[in-house]
VMD Tcl script that draws the C-alpha trace (Angstrom):
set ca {
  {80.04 100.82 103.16}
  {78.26 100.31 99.88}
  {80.53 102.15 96.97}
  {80.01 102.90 93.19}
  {82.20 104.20 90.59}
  {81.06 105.78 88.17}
  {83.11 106.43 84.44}
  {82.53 107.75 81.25}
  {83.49 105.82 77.72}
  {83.52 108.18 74.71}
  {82.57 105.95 72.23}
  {80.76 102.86 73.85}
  {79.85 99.66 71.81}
  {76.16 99.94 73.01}
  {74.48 101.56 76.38}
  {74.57 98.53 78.19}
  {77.74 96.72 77.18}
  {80.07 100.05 76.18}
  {83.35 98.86 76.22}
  {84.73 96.37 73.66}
  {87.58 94.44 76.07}
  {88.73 94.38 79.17}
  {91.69 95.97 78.07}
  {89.54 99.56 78.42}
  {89.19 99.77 81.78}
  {90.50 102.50 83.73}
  {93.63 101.73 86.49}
  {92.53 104.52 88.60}
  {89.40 103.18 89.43}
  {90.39 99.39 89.65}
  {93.23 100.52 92.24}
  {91.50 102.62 94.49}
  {88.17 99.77 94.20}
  {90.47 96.68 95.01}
  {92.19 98.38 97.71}
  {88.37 99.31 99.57}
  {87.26 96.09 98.63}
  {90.57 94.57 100.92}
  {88.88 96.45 103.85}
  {85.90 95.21 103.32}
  {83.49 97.64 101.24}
  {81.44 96.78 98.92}
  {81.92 98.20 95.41}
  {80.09 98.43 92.78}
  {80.76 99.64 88.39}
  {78.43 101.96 86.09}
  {79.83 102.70 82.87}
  {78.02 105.48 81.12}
  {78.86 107.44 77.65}
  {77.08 110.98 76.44}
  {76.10 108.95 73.47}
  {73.47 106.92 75.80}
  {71.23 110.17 76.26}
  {68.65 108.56 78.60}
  {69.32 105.73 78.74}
  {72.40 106.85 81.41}
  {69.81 107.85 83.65}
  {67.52 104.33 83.58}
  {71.10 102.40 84.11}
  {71.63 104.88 87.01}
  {68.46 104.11 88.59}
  {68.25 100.86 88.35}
  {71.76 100.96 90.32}
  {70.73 103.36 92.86}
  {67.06 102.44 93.42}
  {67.98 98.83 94.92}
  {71.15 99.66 97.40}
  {72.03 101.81 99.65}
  {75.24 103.49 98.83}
  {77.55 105.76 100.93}
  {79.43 107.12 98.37}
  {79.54 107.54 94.40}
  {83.27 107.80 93.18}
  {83.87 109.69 89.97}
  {86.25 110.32 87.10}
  {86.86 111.98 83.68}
  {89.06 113.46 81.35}
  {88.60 116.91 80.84}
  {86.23 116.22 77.41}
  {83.90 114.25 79.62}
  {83.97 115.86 82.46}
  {80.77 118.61 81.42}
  {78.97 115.05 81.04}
  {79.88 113.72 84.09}
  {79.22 117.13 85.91}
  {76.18 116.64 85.20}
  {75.47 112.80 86.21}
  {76.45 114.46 89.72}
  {73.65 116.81 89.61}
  {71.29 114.33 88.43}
  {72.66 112.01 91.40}
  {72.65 114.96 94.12}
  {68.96 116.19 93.15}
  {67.00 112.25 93.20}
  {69.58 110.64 95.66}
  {71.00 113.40 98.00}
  {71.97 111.33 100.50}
  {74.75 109.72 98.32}
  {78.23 111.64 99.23}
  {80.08 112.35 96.01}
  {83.83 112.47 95.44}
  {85.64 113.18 92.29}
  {89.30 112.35 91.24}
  {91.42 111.88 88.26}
  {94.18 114.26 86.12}
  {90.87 116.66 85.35}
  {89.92 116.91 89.01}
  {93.86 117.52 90.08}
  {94.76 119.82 87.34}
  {90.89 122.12 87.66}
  {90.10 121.85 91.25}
  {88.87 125.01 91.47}
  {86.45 124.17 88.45}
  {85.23 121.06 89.63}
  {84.70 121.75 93.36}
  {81.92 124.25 91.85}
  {79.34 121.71 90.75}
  {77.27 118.66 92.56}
  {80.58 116.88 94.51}
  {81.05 117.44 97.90}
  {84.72 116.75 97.84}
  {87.21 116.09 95.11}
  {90.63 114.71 95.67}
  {93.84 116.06 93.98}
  {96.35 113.60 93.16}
  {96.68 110.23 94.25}
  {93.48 108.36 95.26}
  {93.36 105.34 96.88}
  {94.22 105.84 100.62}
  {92.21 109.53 100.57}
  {89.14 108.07 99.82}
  {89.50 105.14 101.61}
  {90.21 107.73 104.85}
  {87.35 109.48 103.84}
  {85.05 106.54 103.37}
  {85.97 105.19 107.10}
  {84.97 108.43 108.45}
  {82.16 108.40 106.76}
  {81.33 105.26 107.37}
  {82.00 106.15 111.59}
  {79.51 109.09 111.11}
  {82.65 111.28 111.65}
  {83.15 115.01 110.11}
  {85.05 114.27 107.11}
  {87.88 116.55 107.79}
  {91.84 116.73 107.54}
  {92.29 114.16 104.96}
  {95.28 115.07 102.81}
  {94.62 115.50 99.18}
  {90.96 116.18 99.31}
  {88.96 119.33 98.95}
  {85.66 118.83 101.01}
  {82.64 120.89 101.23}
  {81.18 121.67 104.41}
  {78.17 123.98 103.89}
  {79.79 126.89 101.43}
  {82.67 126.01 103.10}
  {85.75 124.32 101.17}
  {88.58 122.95 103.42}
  {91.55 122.71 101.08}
  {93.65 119.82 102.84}
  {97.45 119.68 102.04}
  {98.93 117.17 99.43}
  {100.23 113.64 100.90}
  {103.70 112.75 99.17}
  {103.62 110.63 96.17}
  {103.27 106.79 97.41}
  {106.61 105.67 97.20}
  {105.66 101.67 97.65}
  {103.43 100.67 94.72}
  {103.73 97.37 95.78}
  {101.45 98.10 99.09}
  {98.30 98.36 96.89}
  {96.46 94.97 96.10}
  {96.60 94.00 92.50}
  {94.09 95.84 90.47}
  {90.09 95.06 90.46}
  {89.22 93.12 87.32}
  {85.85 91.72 87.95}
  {83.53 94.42 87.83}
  {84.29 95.48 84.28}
  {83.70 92.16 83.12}
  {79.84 93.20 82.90}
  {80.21 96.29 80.91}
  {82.71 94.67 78.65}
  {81.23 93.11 75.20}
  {83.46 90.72 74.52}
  {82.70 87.23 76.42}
  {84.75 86.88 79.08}
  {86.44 83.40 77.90}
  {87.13 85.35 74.91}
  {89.21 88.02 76.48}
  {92.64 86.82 75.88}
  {94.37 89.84 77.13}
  {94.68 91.64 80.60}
  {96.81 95.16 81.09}
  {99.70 95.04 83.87}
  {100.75 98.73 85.23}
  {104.25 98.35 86.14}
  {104.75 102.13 87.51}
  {103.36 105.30 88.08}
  {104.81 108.74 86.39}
  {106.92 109.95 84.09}
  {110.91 110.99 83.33}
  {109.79 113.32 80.44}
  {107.96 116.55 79.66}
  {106.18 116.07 76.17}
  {104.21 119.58 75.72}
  {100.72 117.33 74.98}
  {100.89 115.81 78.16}
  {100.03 116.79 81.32}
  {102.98 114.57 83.46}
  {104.95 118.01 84.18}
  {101.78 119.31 86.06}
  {101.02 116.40 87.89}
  {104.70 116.21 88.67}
  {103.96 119.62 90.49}
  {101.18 118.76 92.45}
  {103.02 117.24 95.83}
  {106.57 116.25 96.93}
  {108.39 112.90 96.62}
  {109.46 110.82 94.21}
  {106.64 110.85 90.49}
  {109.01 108.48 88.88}
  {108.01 105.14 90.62}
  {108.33 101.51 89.58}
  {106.93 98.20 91.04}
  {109.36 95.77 92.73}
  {109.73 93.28 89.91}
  {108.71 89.98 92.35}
  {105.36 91.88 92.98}
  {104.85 92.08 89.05}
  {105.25 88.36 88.57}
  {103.27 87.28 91.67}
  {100.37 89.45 89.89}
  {100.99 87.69 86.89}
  {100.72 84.65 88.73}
  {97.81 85.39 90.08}
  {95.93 86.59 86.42}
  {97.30 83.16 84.82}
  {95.33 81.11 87.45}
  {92.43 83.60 87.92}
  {91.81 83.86 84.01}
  {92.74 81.06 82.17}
  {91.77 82.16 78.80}
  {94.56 85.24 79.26}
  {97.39 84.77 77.02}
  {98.58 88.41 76.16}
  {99.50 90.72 78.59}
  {100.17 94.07 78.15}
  {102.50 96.11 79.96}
  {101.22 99.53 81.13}
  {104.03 102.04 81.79}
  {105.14 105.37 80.15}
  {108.86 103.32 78.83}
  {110.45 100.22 79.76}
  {113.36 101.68 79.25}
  {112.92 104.73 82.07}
  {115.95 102.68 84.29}
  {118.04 99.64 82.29}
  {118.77 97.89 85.79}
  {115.52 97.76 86.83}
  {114.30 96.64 83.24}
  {117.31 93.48 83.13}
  {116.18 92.26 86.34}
  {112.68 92.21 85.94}
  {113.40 90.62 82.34}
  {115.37 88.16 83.87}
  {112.39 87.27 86.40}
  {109.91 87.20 83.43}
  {111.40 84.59 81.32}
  {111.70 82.03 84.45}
  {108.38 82.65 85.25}
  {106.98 82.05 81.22}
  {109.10 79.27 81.58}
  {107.68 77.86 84.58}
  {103.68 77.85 83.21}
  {101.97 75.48 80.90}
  {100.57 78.34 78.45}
  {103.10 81.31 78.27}
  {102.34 84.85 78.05}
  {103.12 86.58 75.10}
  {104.02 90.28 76.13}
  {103.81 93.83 74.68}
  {104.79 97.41 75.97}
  {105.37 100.98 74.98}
  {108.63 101.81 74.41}
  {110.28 105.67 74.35}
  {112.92 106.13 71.75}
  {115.94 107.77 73.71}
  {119.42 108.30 72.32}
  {122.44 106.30 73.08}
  {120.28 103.28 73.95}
  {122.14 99.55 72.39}
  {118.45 98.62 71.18}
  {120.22 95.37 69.87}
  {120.49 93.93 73.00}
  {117.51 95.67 74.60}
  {115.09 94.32 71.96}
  {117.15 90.74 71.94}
  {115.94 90.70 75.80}
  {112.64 91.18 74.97}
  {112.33 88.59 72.38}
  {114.02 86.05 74.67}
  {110.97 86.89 77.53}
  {108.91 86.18 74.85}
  {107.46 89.95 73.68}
  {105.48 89.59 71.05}
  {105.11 93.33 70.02}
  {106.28 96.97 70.93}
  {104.41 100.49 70.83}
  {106.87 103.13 69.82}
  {105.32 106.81 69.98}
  {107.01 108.02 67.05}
  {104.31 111.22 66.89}
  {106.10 113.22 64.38}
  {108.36 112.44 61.85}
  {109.64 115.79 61.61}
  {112.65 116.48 63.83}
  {111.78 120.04 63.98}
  {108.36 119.67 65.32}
  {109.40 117.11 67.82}
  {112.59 119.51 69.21}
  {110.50 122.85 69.02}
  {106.81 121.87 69.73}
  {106.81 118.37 71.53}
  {110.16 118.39 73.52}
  {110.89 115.03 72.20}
  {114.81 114.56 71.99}
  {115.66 112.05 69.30}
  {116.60 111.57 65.56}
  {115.01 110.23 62.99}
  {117.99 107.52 62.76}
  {117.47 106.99 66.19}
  {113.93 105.82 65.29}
  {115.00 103.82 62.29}
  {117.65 102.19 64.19}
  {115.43 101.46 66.62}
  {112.43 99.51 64.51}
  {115.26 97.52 62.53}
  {116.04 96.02 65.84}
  {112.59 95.16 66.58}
  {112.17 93.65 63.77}
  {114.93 91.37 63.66}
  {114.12 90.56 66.76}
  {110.49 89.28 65.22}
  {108.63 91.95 67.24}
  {105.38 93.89 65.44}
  {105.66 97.78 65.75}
  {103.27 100.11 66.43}
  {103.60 103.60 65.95}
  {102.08 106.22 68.07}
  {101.59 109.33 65.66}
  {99.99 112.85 65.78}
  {98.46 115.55 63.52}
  {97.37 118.99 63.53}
  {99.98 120.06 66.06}
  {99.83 124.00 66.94}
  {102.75 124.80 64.76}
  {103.13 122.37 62.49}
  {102.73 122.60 58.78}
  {101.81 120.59 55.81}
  {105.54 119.76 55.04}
  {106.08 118.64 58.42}
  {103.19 116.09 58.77}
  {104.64 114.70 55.00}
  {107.60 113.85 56.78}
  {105.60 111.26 59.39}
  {103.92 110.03 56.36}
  {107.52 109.52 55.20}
  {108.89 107.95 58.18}
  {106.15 105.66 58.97}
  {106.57 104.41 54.69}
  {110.06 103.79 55.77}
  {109.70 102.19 58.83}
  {106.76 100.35 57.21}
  {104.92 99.49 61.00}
  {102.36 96.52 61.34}
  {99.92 98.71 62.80}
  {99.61 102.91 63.64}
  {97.40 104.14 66.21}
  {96.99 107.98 64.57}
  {95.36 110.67 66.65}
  {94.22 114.54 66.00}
  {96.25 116.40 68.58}
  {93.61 117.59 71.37}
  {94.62 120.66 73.93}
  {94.20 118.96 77.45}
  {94.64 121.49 80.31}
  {97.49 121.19 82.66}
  {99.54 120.74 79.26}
  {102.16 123.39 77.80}
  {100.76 123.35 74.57}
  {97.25 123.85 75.88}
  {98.81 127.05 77.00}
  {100.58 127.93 73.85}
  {96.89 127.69 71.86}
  {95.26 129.46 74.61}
  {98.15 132.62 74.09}
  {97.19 132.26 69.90}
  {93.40 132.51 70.96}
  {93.13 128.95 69.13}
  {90.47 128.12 72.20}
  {87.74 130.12 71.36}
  {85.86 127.88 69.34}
  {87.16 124.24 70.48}
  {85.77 121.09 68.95}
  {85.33 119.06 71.92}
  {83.29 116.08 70.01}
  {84.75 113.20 68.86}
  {88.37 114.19 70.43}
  {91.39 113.17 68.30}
  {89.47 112.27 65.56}
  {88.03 115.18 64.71}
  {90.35 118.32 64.90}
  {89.41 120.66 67.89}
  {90.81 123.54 66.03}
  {91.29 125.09 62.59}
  {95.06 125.80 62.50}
  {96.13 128.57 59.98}
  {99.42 126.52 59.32}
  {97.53 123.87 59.13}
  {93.57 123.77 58.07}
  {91.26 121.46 58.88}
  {90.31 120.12 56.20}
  {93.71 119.04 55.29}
  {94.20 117.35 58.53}
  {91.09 115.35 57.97}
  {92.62 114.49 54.58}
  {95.79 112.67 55.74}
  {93.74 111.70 59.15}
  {91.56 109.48 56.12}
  {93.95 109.09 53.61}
  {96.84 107.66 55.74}
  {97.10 104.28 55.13}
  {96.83 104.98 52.14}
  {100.41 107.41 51.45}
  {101.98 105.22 54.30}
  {101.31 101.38 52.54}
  {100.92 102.08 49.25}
  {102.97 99.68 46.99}
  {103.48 97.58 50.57}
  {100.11 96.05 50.76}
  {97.13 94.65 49.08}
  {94.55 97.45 47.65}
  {91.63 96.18 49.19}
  {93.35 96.46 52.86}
  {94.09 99.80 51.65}
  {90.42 100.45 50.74}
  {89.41 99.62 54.12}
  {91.72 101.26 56.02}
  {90.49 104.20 54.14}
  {86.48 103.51 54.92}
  {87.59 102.58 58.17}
  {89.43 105.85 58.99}
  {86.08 107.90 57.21}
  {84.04 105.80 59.12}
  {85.86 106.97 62.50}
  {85.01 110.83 61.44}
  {81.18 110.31 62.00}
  {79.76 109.05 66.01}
  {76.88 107.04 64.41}
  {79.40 105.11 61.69}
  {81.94 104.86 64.38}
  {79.89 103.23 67.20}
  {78.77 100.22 63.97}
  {82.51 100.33 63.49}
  {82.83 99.29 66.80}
  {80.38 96.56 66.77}
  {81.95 95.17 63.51}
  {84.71 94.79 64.63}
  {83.88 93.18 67.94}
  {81.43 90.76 65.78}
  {84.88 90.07 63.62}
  {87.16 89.17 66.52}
  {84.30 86.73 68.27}
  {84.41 85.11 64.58}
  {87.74 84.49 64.07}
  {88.33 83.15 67.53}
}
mol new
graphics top color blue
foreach p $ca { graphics top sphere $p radius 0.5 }
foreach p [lrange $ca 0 end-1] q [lrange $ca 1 end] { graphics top cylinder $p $q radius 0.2 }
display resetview
């Protein structure tokens, strides 16, 4: 059968080339699309953004005029989701005989929302062997009926099939589908030097912003599950002969450090591979700060398997906000203690931080800015705290009525609310302003001048999107 997925990008570079690397595709869809491409169906990539307007709708057609597809596969955060709601309708109303199917954390966490609109099924949870049950039924001109995990329409009828357990063996799904982003990526493809690796699925922890304690809920077996480490190197095997120009990898997973004797071995395995090819990888992964961890040793291992960088999420620097409002159990020495090790270790740091938390204060954002000028980390990846359903403190802001009005536009760079601990406009003033509090003294004034235009550049979609196409011309110049 003839299949196409279909995904939103927020921000896209342009309508026809929206995402800037490789590195922005989206796992779900690469997993479930290598895994029906093993048995033999055809697949097939549209990348659309709200930004495109019409244009969406001419790159749609152009798709759907010339083939004959069974089956359009969707998925979208909750933000994009009203957008891609409505590429369903368009899709049902000039191509009804295409059977839709929708997926990801919004579809799990709303099914009862999403099984309103244009799809005539929606699976909640994990993807990849639902839909490739459904597709074979489908494809056998069989009632589509009794697959686990899926909600299917039959008439105003909505058969709401049990959950399957959590798939235990990651290792049974082919490696990811790389190929058909390549087209909607603007970056050459001899120019993309870096490919993401996921080595598991789910989470140990229950940060209130994130929605892992939900999905945790949502069927029985293990959630916590990591990839055998010989199936991670035989995939990086594979990407060093497939792509060539690949020299960074990163490593997708929540922490590295979620179970030590799984990390040693695989660390182990990872050096005599790098070892054994002409061009090594260099390496870089997120990494949870936990206590009682010897980071000396942990972050001498990764230097030795040649790591080249680490992504802490430090999001607050206040230890209040991170016990009381983000269930994130660590000290502030613990963090400090942790990026000294790094960096004697000759490993960049990236920090991971938040504002405009639902109960934070002025004071308590001055003490990330505080941190982070201590800590002094080669890069920050700052973010305006969003309410995602399915999350605790989406809850907690629905129960202070902070929903009513939501900013949806521009998420986590603009703030969705207008906190009374916490206004706006102040947000948006350290959201601009902080490279500035967090380098001052520690680098040159012009970088700090356009880290500032850069971050006021962000605020705006029509400055934004050039930003984006900047700095893609930038990086194609300076390779």
């Amino acid at each position: 059968m003839n299949v196409i997925f279909i995904y939103s990008y927020h921000i896209p570079v342009s309508a026809e080339k929206p995402l800037r690397t490789i590195g922005e595709m989206h796992f779900g869809i690469s997993y479930i699309a290598s895994l029906l491409k093993e048995r033999g169906h055809r697949i097939e990539l549209v990348v659309l953004s709200p930004l495109s307007g019409r244009k969406n709708f001419d790159i749609l057609d152009k798709y759907l005029k010339n083939n004959t597809y069974g089956m359009a596969c969707f998925t979208a955060v909750t933000t994009e989701y009203p957008f891609m709601a409505g590429i369903a309708d368009y899709i049902k109303k000039n191509y009804p005989e295409i059977y839709l199917i929708a997926g990801g954390a919004h579809a799990s966490l709303c099914p009862d929302e999403v099984i309103k609109d244009s799809f005539d099924a929606l699976c909640v949870g994990e993807g990849e062997y639902p839909v490739l049950e459904l597709i074979e039924k489908l494809y056998r001109k069989e009632n589509p009926s009794g697959i686990a995990n899926l909600w299917i329409k039959t008439g105003k009828e909505i058969e709401k099939n049990a959950p399957r357990p959590f798939l235990q063996d990651l290792d049974l799904l082919p490696f990811p589908e790389h190929d058909v982003w390549f087209q909607w990526v603007n970056e050459p493809v001899e120019q993309n030097h870096f490919i993401n690796i996921l080595l598991g699925r789910g989470c140990p922890f229950s940060c209130t912003y994130c929605s892992n304690h939900a999905l945790r809920k949502l069927t029985s077996g293990k959630y916590v599950r990591l990839r055998n480490t010989e199936n991670i190197i035989k995939e990086l095997a594979f990407i060093e002969k497939k792509y060539p120009a690949v020299n960074n990898i990163y490593f997708e997973i929540e922490t590295i450090t979620a179970n030590a004797d799984w990390f040693y071995d695989f660390a182990e395995k990872l050096k005599a591979f790098n070892e054994s090819i002409s061009q090594k990888f260099h390496y870089s992964v997120n990494v949870r700060i936990t206590p009682n961890v010897d980071y000396e040793a942990f972050f001498k291992t990764l230097k030795d398997c040649n790591f080249s960088s680490v992504n802490i999420g430090l999001e607050s620097g206040s230890e209040r906000v991170r016990k009381e409002i983000l269930n994130r159990n660590y000290s502030n020495d613990d963090v400090i203690n942790a990026v000294k090790n790094a960096k004697a270790n000759e490993l960049k740091v990236t920090f991971y931080n938040l504002i405009g938390l639902p109960g934070e204060t002025e004071e308590d954002f001055k003490e990330t800015i505080r941190l982070n000028r201590l800590c002094q980390p080669d890069r920050h990846l700052t973010s305006i705290f969003y309410p995602y359903p399915g999350t605790i403190l989406y809850d907690r802001c629905k129960a202070r009525g902070l929903l009513n009005n939501i900013n949806s536009r521009l998420e986590r760079i603009l703030p969705a609310m207008d906190l009374p601990e916490f206004p706006k406009s102040l947000v948006m003033k350290y959201f601009i302003l902080f490279d500035y509090y967090v380098y001052r003294g520690n680098r040159p004034f012009t970088f700090l001048l356009f880290k500032t235009v850069q971050n006021l550049i962000k605020t705006n979609v029509m400055t934004y999107r050039l930003g984006r196409k900047l700095t893609l011309l930038f990086s194609q110049h300076s390779h």
